[in-house]
MMTF fields as JSON, N, C-alpha, C and O atoms, coordinates in Angstrom:
{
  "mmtfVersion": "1.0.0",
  "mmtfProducer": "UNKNOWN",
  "numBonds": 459,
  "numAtoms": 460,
  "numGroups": 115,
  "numChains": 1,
  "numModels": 1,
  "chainsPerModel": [1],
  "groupsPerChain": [115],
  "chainIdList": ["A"],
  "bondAtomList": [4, 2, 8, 6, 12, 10, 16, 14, 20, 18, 24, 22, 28, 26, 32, 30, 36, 34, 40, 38, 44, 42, 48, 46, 52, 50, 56, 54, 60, 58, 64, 62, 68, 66, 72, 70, 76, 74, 80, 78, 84, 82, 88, 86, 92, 90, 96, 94, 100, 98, 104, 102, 108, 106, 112, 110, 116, 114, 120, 118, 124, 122, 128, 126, 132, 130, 136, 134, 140, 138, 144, 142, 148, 146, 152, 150, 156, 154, 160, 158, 164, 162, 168, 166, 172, 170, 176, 174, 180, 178, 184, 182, 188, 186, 192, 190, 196, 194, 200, 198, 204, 202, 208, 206, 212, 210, 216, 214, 220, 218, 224, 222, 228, 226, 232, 230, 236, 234, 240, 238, 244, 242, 248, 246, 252, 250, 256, 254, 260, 258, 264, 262, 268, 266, 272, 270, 276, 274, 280, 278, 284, 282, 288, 286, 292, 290, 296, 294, 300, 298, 304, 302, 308, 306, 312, 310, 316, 314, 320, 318, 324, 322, 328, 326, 332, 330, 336, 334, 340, 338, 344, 342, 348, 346, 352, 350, 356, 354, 360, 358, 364, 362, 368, 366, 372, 370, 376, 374, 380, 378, 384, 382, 388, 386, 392, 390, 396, 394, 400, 398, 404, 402, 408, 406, 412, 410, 416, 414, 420, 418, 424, 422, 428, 426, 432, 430, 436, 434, 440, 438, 444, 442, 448, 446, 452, 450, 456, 454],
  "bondOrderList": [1, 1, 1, 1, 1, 1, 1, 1, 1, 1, 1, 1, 1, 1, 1, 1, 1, 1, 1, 1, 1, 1, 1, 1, 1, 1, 1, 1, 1, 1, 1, 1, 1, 1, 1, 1, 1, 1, 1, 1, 1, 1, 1, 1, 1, 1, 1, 1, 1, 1, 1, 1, 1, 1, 1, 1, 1, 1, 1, 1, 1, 1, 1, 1, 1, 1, 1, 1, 1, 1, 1, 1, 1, 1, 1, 1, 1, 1, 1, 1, 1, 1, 1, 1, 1, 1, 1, 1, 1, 1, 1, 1, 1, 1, 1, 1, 1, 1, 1, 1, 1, 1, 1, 1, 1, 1, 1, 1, 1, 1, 1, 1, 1, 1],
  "groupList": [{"groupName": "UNK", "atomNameList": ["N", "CA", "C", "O"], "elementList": ["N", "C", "C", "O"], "formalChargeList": [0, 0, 0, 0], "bondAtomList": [1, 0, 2, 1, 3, 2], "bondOrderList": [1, 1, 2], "singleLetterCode": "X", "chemCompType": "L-PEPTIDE LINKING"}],
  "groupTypeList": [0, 0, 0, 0, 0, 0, 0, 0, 0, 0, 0, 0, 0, 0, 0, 0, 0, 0, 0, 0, 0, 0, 0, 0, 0, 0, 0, 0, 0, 0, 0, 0, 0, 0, 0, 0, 0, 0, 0, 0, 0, 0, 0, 0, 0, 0, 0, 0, 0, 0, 0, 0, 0, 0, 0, 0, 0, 0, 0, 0, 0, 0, 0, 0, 0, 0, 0, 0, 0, 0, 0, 0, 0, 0, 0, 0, 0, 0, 0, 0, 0, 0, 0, 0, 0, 0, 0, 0, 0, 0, 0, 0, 0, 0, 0, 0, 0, 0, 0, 0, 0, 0, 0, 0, 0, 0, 0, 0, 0, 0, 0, 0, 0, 0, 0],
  "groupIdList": [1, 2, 3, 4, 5, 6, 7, 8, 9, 10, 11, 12, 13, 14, 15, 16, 17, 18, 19, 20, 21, 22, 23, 24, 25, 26, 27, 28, 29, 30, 31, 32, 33, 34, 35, 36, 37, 38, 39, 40, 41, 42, 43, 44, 45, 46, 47, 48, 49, 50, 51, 52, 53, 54, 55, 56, 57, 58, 59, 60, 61, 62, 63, 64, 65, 66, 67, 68, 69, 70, 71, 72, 73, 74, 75, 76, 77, 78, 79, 80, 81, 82, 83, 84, 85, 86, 87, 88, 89, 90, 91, 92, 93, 94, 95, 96, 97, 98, 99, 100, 101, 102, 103, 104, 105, 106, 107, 108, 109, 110, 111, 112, 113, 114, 115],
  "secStructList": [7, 2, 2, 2, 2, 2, 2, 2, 2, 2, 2, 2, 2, 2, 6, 6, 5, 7, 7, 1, 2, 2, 2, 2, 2, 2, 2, 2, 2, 2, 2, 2, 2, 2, 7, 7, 7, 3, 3, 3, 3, 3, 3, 5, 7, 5, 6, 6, 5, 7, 7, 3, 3, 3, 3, 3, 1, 1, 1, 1, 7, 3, 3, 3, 3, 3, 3, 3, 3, 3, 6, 6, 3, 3, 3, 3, 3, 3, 3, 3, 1, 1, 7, 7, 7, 6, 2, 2, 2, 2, 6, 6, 6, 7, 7, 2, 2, 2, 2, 2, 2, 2, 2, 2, 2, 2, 6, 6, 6, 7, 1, 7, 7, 7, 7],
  "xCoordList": [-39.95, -38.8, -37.603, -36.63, -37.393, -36.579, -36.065, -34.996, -36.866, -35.861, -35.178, -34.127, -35.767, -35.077, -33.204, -32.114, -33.869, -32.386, -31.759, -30.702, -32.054, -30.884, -30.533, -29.308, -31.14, -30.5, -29.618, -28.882, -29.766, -29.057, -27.444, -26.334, -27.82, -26.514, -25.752, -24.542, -26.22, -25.446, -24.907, -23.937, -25.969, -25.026, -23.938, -22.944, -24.074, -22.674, -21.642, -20.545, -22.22, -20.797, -19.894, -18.673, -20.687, -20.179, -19.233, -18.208, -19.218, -19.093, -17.66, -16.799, -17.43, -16.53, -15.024, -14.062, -14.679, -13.708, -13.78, -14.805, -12.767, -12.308, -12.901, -13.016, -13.387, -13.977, -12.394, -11.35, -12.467, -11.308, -11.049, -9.909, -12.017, -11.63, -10.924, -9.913, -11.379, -10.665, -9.625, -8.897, -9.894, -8.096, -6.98, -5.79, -7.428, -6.624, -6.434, -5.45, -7.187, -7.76, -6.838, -6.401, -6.735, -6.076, -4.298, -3.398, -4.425, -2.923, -2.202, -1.006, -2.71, -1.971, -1.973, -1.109, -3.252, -2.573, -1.329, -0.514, -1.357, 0.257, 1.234, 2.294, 0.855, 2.154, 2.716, 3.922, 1.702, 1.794, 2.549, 3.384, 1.713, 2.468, 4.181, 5.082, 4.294, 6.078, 6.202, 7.324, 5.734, 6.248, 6.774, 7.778, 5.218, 6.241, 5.754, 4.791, 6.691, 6.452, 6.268, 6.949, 5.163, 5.017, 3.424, 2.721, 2.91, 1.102, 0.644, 1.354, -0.37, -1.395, -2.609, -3.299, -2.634, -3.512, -3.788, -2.795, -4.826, -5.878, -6.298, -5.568, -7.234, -8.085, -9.103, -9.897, -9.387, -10.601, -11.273, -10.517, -12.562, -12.981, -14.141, -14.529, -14.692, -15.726, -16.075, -15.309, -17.22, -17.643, -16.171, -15.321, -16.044, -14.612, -13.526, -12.635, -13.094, -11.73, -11.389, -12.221, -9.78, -9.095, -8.16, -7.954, -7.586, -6.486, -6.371, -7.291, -4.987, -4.876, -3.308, -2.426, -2.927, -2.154, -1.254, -1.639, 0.267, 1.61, 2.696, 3.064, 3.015, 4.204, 4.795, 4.471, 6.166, 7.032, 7.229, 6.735, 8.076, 8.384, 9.756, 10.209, 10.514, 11.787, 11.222, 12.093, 9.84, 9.478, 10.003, 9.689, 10.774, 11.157, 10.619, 11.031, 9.456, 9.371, 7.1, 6.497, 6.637, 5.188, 4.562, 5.011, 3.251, 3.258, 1.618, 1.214, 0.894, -0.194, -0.584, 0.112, -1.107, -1.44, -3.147, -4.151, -3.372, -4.739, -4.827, -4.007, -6.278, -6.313, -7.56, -8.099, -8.224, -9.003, -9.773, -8.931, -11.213, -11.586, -12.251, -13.476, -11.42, -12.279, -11.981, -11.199, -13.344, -13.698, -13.786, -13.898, -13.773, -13.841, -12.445, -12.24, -11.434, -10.184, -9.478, -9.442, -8.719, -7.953, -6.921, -6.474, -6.711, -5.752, -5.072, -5.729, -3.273, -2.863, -2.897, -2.594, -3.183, -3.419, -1.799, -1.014, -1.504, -0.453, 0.235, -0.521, 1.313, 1.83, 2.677, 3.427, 2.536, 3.721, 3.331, 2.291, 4.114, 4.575, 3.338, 3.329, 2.278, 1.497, -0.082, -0.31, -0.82, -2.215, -2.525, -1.97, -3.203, -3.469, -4.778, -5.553, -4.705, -5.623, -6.594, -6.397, -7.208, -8.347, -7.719, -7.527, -7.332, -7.024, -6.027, -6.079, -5.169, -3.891, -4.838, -4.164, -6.39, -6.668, -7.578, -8.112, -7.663, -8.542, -7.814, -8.187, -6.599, -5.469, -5.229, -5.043, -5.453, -5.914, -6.828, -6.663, -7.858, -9.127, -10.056, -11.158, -9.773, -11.351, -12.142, -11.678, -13.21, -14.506, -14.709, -14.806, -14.753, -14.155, -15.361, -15.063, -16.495, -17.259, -16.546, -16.528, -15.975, -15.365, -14.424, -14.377, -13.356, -12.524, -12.68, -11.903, -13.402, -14.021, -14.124, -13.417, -15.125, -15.19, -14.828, -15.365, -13.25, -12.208, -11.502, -11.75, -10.901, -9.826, -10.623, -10.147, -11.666, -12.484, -12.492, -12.364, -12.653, -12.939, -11.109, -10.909, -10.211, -9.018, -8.385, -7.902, -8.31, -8.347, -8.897, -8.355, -10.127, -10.599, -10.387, -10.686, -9.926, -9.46, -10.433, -10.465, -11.408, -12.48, -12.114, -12.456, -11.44, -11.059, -9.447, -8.369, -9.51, -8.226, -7.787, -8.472, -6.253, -5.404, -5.648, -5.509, -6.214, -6.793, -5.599, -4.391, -6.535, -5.671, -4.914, -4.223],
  "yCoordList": [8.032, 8.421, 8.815, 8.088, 9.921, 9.892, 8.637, 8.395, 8.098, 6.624, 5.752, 5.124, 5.807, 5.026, 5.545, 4.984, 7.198, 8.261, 7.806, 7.331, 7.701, 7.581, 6.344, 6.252, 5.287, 4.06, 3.589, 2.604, 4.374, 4.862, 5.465, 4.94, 6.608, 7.172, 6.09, 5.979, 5.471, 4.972, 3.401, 2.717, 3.166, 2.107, 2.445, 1.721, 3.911, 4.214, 4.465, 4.098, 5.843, 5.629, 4.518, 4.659, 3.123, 2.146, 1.583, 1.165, 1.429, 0.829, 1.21, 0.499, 2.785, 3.754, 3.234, 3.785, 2.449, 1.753, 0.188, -0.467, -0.118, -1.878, -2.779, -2.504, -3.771, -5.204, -5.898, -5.246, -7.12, -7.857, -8.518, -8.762, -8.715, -9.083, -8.234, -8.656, -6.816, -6.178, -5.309, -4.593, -5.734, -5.376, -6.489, -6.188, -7.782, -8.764, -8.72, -9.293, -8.162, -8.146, -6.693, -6.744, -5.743, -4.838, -4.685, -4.15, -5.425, -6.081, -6.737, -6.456, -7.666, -8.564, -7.997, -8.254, -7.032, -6.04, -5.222, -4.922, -4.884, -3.936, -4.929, -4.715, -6.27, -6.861, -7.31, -7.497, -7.489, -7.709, -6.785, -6.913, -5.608, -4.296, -4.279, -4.388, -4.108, -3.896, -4.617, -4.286, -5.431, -6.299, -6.209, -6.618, -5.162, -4.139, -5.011, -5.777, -4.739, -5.88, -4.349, -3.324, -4.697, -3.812, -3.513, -4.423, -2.624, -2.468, -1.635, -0.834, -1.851, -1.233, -0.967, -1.769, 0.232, 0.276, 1.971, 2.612, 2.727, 2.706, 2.499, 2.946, 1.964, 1.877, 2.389, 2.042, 3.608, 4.362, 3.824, 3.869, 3.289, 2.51, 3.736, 4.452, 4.054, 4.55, 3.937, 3.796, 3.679, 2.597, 2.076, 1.983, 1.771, 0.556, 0.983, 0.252, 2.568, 2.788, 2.838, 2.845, 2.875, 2.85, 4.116, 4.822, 4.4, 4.823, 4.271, 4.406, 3.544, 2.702, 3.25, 3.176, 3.858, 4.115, 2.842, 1.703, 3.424, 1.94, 2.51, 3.683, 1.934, 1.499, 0.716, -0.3, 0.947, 0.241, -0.696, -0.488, -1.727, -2.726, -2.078, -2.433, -0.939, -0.559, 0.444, 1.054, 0.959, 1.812, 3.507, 4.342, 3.714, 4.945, 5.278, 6.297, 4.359, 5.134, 4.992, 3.941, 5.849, 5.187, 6.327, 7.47, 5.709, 6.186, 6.143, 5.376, 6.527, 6.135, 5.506, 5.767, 5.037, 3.791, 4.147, 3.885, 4.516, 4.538, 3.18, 2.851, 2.454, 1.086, 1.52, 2.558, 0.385, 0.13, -1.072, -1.969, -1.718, -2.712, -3.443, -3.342, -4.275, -4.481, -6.113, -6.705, -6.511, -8.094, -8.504, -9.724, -7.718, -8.393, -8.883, -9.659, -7.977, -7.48, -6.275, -5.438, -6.375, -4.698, -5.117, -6.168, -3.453, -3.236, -2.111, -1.466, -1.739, -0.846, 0.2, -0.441, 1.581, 2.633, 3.234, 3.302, 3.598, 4.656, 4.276, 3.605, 4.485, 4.652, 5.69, 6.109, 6.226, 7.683, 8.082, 7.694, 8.825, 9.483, 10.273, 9.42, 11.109, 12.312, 11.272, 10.625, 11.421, 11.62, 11.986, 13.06, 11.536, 11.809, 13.205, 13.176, 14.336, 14.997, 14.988, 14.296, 15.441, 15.06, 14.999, 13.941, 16.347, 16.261, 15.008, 14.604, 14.424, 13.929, 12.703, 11.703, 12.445, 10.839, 11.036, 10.036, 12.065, 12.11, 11.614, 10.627, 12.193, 12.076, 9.88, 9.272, 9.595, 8.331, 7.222, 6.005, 8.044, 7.79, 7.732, 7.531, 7.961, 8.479, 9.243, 10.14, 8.938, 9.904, 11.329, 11.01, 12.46, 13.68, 13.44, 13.655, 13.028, 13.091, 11.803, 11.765, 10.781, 9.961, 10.283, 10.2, 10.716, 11.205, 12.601, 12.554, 13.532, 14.502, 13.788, 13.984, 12.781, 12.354, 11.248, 10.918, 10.548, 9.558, 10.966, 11.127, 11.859, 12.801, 13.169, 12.931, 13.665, 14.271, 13.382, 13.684, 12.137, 11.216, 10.686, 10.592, 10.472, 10.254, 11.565, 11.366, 12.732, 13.796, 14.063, 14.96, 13.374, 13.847, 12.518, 12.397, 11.459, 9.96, 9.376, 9.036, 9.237, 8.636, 6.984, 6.618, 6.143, 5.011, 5.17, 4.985, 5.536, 4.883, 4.247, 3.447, 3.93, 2.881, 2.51, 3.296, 0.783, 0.561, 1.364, 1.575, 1.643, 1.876, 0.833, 1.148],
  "zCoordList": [22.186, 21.407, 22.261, 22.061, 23.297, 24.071, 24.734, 25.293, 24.565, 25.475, 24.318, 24.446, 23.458, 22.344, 22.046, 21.929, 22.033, 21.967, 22.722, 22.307, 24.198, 25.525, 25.141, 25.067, 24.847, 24.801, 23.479, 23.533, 22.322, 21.602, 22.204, 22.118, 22.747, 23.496, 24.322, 24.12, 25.023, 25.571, 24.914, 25.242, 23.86, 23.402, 22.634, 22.586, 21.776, 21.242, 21.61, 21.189, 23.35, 24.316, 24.767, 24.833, 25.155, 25.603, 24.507, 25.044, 23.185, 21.819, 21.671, 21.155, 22.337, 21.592, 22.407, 21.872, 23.39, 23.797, 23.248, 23.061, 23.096, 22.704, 23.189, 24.383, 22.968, 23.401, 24.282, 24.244, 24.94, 24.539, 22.955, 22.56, 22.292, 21.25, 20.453, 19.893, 20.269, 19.572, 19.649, 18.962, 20.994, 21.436, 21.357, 21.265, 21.397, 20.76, 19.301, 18.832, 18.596, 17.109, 16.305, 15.155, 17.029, 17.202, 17.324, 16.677, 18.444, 18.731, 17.912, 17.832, 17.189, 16.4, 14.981, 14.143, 14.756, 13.386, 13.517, 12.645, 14.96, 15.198, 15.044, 14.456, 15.667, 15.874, 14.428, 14.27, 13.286, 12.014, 11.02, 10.124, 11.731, 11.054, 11.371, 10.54, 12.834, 12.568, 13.743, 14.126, 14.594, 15.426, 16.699, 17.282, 17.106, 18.573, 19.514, 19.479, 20.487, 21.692, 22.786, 22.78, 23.59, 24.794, 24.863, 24.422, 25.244, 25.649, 24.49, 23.883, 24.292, 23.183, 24.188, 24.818, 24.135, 25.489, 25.335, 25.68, 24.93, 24.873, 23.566, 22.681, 23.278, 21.912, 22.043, 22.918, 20.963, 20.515, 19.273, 18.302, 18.996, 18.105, 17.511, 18.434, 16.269, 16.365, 14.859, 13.906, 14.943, 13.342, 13.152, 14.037, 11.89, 11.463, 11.516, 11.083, 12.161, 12.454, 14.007, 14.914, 14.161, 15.408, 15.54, 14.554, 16.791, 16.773, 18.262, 19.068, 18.61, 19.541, 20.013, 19.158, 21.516, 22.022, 22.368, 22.63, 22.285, 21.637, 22.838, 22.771, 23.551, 24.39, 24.495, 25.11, 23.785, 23.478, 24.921, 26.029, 24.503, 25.974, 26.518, 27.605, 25.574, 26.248, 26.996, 27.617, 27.23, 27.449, 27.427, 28.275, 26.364, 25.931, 24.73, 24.174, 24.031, 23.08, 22.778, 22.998, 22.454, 22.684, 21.58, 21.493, 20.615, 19.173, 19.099, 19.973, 18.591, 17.775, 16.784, 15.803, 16.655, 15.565, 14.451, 15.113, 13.402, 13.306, 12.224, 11.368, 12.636, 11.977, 11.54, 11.925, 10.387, 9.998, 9.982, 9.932, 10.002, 10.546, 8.865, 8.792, 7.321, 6.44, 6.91, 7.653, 5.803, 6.357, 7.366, 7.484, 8.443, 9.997, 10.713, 11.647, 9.746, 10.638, 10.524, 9.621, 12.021, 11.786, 10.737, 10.278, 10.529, 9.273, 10.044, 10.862, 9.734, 10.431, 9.015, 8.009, 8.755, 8.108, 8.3, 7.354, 9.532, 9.768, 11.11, 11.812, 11.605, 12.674, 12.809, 11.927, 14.202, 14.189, 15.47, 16.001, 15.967, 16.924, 17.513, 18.4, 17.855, 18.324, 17.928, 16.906, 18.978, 18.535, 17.153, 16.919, 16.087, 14.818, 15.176, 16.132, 14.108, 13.94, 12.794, 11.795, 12.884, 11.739, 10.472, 9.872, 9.971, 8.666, 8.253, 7.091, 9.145, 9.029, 9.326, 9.574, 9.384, 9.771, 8.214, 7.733, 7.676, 6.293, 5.449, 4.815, 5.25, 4.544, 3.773, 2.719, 5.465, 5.639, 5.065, 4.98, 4.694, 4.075, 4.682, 4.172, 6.492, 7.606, 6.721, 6.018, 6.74, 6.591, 7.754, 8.939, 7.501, 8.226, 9.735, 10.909, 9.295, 10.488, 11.763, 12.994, 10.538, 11.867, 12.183, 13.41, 11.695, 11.854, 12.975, 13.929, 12.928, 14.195, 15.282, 16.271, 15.191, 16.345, 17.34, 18.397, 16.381, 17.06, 17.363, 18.558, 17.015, 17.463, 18.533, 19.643, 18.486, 20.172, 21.131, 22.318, 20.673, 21.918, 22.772, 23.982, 21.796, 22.022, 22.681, 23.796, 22.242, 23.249, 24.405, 25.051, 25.012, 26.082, 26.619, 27.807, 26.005, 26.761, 27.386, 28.568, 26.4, 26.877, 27.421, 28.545, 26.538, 26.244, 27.268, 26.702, 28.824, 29.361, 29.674, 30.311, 29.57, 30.172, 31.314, 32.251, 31.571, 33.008, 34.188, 34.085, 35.224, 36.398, 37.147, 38.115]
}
């Protein structure tokens, strides 16, 4: 049983940053949403929601994004300015436990912008 757990753990840790796909998949819901040109770069995934860090290409301006994943694509929920907090990703329609634990993981930046 313990090994089943660890391998558990670590397949969810690994899970909890973007594929390339769904950071392409991701991308093109932003670009759908309002058509920003510049990096989307970090994406926090946890079950079917996102919140994916936005830098503009004038680079003066950079936002949060929280998406949703139905039929087997992203959907953009919200965009704005600050890291989303829980209540403000419920508001959304996150489920509070996912919602806990995309705000924890995006706070401690699990999911960073390559070096």
């Amino acid at each position: 049983m313990p090994v089943l757990l660890l391998l558990t753990t670590v397949a969810l840790s690994s899970a909890i940053c973007a594929s390339a796909a769904d950071h392409k998949a991701v991308f093109g819901a932003i670009m759908r949403h309002d058509h920003v040109t510049g990096t989307v770069f970090p994406i926090t995934i946890v079950g079917n929601y996102a919140e994916a860090g936005v830098s503009r290409a004038s680079g003066n301006t950079s936002e949060s994004v929280l998406l949703v994943k139905k039929n087997g694509s992203w959907k953009v929920l919200a965009a704005g300015g600050r890291a989303y907090n829980v209540a403000s990703m419920e508001r959304y329609g996150i489920p509070r436990a996912t919602a806990t634990t995309l705000a924890r993981k995006v706070q401690q930046g699990v999911c960073a912008a390559p070096g």
